[in-house]
SEMIZA-200206 format. One record per residue: x, y, z of N, C-alpha, C, O, CB in turn; residue in three letters. Coordinates in steps of 0.05 Angstrom, whole numbers, padded with zeros to 5 digits, always signed. Each point is the difference from the previous one (the first is absolute). Glycine has a CB too. Layout:
// residues N
XYZXYZXYZXYZXYZALA;...
// end
This chain:
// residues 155
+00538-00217-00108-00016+00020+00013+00002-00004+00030-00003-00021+00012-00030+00023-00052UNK;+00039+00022+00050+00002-00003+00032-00026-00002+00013-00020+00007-00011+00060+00018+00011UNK;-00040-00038+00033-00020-00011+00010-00014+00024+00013-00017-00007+00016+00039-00038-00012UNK;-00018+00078-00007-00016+00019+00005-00010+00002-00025-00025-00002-00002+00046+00023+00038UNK;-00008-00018-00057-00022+00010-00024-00024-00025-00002-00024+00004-00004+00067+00024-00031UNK;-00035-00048+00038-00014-00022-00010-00033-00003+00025-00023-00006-00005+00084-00023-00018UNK;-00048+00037+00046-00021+00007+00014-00022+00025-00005-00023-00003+00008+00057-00020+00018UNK;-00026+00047-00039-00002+00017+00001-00024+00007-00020-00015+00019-00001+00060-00019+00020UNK;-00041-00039-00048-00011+00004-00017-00025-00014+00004-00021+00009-00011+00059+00001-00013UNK;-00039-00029+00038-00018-00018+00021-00015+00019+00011-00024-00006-00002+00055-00029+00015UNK;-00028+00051-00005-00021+00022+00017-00018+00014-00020-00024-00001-00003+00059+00013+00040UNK;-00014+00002-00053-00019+00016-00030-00010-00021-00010-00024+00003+00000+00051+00036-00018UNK;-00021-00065+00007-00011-00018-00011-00039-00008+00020-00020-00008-00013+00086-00007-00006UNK;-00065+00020+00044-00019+00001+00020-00013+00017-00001-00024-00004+00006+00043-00014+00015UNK;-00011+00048-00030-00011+00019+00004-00010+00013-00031-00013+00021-00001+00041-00020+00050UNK;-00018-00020-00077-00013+00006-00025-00028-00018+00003-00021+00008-00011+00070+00001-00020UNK;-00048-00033+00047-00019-00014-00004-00028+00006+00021-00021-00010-00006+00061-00022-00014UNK;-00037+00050+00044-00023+00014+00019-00001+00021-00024-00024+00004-00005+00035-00013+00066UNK;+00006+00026-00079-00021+00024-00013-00007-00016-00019-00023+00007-00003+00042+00041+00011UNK;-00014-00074-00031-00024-00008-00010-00026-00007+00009-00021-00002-00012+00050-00005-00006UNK;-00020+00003+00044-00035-00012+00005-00015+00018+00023-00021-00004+00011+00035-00053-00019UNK;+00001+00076+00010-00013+00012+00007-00021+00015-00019-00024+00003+00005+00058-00008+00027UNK;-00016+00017-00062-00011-00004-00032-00020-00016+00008-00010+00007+00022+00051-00006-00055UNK;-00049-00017+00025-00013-00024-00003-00028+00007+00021-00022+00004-00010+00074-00039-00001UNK;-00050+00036+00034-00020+00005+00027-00008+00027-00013-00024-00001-00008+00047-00025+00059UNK;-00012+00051-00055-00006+00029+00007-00028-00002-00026-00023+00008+00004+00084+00021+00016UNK;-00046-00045-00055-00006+00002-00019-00038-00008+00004-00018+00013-00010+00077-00022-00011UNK;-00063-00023+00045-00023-00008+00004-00016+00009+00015-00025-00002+00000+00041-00024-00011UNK;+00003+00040+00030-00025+00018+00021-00009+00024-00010-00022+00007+00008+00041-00022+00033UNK;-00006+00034-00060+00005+00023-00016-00025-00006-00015-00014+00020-00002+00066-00012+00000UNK;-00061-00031-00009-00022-00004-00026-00032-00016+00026-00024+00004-00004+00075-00023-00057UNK;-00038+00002+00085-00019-00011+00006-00019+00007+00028-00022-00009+00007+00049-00019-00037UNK;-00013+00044+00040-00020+00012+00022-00027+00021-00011-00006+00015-00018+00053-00016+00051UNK;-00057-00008-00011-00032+00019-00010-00005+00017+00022+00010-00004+00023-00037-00034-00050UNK;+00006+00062+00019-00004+00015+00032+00005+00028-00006+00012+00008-00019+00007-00047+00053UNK;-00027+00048-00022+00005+00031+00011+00020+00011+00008+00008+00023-00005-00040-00027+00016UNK;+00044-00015+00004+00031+00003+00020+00017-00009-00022+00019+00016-00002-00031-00031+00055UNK;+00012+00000-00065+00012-00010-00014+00006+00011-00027+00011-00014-00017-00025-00016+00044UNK;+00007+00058-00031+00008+00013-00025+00034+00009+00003+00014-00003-00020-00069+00022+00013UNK;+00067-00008+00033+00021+00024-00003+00014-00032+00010+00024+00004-00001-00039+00067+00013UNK;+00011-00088-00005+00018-00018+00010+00016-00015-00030+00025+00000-00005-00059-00008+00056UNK;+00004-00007-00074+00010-00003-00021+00018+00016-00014+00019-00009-00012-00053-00011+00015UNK;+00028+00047-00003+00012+00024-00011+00034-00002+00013+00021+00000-00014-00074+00031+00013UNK;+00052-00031+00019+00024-00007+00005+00020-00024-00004+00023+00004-00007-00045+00023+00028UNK;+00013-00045-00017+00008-00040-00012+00002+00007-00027+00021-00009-00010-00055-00030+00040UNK;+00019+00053-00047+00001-00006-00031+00028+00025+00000+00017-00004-00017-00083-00013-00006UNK;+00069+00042+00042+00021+00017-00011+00027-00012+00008+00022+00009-00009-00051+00033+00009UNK;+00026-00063+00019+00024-00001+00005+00020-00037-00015+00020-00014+00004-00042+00056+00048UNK;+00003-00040-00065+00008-00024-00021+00018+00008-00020+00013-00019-00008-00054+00001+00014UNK;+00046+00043-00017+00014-00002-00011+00035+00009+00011+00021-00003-00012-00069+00004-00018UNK;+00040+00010+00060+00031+00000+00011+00010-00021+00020+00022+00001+00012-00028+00046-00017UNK;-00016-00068+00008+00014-00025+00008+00013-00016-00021+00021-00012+00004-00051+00010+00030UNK;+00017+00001-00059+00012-00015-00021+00038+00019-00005+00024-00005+00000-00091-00013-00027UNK;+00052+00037+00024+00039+00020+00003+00013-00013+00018+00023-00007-00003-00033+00057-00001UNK;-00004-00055+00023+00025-00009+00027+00010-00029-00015+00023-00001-00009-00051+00022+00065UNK;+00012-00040-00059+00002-00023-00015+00027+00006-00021+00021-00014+00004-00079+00001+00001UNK;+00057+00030-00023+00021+00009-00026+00017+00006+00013+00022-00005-00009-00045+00022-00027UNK;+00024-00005+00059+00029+00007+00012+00015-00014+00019+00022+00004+00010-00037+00034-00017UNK;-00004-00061+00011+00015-00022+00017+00012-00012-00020+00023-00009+00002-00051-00001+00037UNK;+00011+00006-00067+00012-00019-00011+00029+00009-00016+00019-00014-00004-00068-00007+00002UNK;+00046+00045-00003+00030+00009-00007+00024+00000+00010+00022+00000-00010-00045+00019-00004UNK;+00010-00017+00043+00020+00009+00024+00015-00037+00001+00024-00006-00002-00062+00059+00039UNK;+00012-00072-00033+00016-00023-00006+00019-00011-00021+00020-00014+00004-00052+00011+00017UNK;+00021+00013-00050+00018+00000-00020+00027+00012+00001+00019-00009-00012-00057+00006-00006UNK;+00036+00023+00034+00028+00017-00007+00019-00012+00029+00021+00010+00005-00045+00045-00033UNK;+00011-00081+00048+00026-00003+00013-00003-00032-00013+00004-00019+00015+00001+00058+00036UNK;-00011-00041-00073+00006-00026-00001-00026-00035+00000+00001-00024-00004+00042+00061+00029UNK;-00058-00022-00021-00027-00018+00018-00017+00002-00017-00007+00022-00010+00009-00014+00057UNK;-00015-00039-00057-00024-00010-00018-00031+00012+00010-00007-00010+00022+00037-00038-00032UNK;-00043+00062+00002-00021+00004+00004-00023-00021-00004-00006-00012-00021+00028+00051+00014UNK;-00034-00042+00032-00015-00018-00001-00032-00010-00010-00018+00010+00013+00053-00001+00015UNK;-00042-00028-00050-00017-00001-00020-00029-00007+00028+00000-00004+00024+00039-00016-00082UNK;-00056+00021+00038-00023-00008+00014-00006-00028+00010-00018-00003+00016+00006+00037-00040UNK;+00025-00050+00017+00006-00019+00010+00018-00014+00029+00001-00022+00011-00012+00032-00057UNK;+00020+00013+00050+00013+00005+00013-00006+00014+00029+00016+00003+00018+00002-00009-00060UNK;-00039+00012+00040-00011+00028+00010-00028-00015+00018-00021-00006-00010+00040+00048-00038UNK;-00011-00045+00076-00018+00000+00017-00017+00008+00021+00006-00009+00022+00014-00005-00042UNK;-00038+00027+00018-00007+00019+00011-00017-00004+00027-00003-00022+00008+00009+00039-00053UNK;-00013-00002+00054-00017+00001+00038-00007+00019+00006+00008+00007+00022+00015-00031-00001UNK;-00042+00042-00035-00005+00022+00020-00033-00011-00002-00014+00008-00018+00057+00041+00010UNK;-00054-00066+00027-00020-00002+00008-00020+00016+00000-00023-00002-00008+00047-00019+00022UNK;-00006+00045+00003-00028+00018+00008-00004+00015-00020-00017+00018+00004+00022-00014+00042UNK;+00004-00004-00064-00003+00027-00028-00009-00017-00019+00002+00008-00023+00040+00028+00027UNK;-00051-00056-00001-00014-00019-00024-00031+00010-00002-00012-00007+00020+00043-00039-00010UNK;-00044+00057-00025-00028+00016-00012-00022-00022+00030-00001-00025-00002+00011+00037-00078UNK;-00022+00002+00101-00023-00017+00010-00014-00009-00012-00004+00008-00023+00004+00008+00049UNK;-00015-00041-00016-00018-00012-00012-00023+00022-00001-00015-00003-00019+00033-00045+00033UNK;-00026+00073+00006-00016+00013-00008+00006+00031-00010+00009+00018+00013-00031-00053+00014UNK;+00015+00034-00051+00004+00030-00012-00006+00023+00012+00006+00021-00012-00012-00041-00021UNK;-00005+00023+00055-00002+00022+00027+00021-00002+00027+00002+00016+00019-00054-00019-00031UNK;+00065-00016+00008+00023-00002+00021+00016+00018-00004+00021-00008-00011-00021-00034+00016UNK;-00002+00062+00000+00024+00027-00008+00012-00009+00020+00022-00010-00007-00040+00054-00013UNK;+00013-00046+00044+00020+00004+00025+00017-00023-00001+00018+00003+00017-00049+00022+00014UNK;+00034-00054-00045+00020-00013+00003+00025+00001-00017+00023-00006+00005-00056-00015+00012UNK;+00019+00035-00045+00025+00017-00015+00010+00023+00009+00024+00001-00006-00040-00017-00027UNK;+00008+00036+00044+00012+00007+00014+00025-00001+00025+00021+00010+00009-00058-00005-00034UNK;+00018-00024+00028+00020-00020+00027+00026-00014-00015+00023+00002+00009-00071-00021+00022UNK;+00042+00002-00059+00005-00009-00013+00037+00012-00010+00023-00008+00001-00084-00003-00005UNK;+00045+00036-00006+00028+00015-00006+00016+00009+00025+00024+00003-00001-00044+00014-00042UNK;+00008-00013+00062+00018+00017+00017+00022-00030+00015+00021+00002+00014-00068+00052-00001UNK;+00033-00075-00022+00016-00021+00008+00026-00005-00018+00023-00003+00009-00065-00016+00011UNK;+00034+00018-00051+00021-00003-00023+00014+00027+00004+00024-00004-00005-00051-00028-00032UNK;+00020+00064+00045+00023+00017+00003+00020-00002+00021+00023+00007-00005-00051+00017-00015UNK;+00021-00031+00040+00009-00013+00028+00026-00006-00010+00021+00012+00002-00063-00033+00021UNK;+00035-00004-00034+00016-00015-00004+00023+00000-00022+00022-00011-00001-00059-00004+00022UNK;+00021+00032-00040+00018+00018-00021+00025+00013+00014+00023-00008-00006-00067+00021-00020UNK;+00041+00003+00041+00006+00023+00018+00023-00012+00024+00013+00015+00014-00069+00008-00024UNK;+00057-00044+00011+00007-00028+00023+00017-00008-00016+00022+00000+00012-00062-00018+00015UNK;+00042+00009-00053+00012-00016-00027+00028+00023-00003+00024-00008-00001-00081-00015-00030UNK;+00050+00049+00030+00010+00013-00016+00019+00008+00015+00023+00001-00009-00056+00007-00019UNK;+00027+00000+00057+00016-00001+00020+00019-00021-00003+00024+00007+00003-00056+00012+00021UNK;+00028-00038-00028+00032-00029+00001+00010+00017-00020+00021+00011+00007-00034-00072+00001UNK;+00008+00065-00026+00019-00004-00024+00013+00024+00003+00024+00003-00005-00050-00031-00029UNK;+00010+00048+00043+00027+00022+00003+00022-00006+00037+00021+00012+00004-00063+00037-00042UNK;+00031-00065+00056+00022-00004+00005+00019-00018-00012+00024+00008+00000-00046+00005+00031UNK;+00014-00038-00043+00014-00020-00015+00021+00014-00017+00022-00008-00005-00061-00025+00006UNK;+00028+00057-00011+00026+00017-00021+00016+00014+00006+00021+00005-00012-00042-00004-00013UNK;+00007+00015+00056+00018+00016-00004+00020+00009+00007+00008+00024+00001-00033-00024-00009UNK;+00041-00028+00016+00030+00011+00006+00020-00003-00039+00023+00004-00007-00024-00031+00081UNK;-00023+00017-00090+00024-00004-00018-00021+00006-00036+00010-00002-00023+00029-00046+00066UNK;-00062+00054-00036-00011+00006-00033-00019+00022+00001-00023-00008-00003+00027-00040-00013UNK;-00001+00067+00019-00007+00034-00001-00023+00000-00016-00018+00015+00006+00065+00007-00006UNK;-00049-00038-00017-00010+00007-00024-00024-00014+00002-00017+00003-00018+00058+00004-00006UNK;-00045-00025+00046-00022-00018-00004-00016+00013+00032-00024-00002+00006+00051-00049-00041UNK;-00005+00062+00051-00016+00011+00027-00023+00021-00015-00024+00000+00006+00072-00001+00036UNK;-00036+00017-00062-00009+00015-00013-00023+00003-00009-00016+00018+00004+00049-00021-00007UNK;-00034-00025-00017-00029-00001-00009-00025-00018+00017-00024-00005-00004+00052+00011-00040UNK;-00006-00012+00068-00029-00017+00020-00006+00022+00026-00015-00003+00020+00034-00057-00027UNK;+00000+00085-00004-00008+00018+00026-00021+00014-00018-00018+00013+00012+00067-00004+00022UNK;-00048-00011-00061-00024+00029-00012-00022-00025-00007-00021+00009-00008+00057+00043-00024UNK;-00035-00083+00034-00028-00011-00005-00009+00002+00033-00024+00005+00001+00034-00043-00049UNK;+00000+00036+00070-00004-00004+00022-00022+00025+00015-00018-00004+00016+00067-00024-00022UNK;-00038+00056-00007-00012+00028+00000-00019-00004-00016-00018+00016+00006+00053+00011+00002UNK;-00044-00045-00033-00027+00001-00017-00019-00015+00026-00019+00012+00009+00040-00018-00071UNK;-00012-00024+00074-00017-00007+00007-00005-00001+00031-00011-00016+00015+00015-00002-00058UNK;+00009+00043+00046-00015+00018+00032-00018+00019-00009-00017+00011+00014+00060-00010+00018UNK;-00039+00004-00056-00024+00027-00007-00037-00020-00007-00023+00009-00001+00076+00034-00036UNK;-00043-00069+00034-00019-00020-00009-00012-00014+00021-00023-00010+00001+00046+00006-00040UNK;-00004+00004+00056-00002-00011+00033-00029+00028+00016-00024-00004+00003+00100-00017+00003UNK;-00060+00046-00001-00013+00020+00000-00025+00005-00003-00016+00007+00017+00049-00002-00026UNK;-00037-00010-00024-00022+00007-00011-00030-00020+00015-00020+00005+00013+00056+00012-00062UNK;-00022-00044+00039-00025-00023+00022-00006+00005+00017-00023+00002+00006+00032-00032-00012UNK;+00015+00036+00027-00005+00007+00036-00026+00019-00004-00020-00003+00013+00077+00006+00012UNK;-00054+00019-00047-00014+00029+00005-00041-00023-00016-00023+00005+00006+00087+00060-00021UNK;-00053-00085-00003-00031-00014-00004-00007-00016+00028-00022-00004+00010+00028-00005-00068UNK;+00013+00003+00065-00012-00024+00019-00015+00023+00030-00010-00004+00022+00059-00047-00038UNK;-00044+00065+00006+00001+00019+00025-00030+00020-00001-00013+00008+00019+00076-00007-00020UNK;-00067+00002-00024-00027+00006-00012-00014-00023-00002-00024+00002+00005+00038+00033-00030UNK;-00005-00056+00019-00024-00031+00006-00008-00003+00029-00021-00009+00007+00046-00022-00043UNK;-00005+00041+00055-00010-00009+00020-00018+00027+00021-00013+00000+00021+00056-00043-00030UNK;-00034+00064-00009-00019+00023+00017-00032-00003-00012-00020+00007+00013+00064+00033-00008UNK;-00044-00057-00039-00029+00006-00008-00015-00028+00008-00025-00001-00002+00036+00038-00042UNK;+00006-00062+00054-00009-00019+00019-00019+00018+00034-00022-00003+00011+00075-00035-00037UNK;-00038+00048+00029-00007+00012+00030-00029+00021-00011-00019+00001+00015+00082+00001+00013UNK;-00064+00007-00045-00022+00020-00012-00030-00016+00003-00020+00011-00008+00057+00013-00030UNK;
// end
């Protein structure tokens, strides 16, 4: 295996393991925030669980089909700090904060990998250019909560 694909799988391999846990964060804040504010935010964390886990299935294919072991849970170490459920179930605003940090960075991730490909695998710019467009619409959406948290702070 050449030393672009092999890099290439290293990155998706990075980037199957931020949409599990991001899975993982969306699934706890989705069930554990409380509040008023906190209805259309859960509503959102719980809808978008099931198209981060997609992203997850299509990294992992995308690694299968150049060759590259998908990586078990054991394997799998994770850091998104700020998207870990607060200690208080009214902290909307740090999940919020929370995600707009894990899309960031999504969004930052996804960027390498379509430069990393694309002088030589079409096929993978491909599918990190249409996960990259999911998680600016996800990016988006927070800016527009964090942005209502902080006008009904000022209220």
């Amino acid at each position: 295996m050449e030393r672009s694909t092999q890099e290439t799988i290293g990155l998706l391999q990075t980037a199957y393991r931020m949409e599990l846990e991001t899975v993982i964060n969306y699934l706890a804040n989705s069930i554990f925030l409380d509040g008023v504010d906190a209805v259309e935010i859960k509503r959102a964390l719980d809808s978008d669980v099931p198209e981060e886990l997609n992203h997850a299935r299509l990294l992992a294919n995308r690694i299968k089909q150049l060759g590259g072991r998908i990586p078990g849970s054991l394997e799998l170490t994770f850091d998104q700090q700020s998207l870990t459920p607060p200690e208080d179930s009214l902290n909307i605003a740090s999940v919020v904060n929370g995600v707009l940090d894990a899309e960031r960075g999504a969004i930052e991730h996804y960027l390498k990998i379509i430069q990393q490909a694309s002088a030589t695998d079409p096929v993978t710019v491909d599918l990190a250019t249409r996960i990259l467009a999911d998680e600016e619409g996800h990016r988006t959406m927070f800016e527009g909560f964090q942005a209502g948290l902080m006008v009904r702070a000022e209220w």
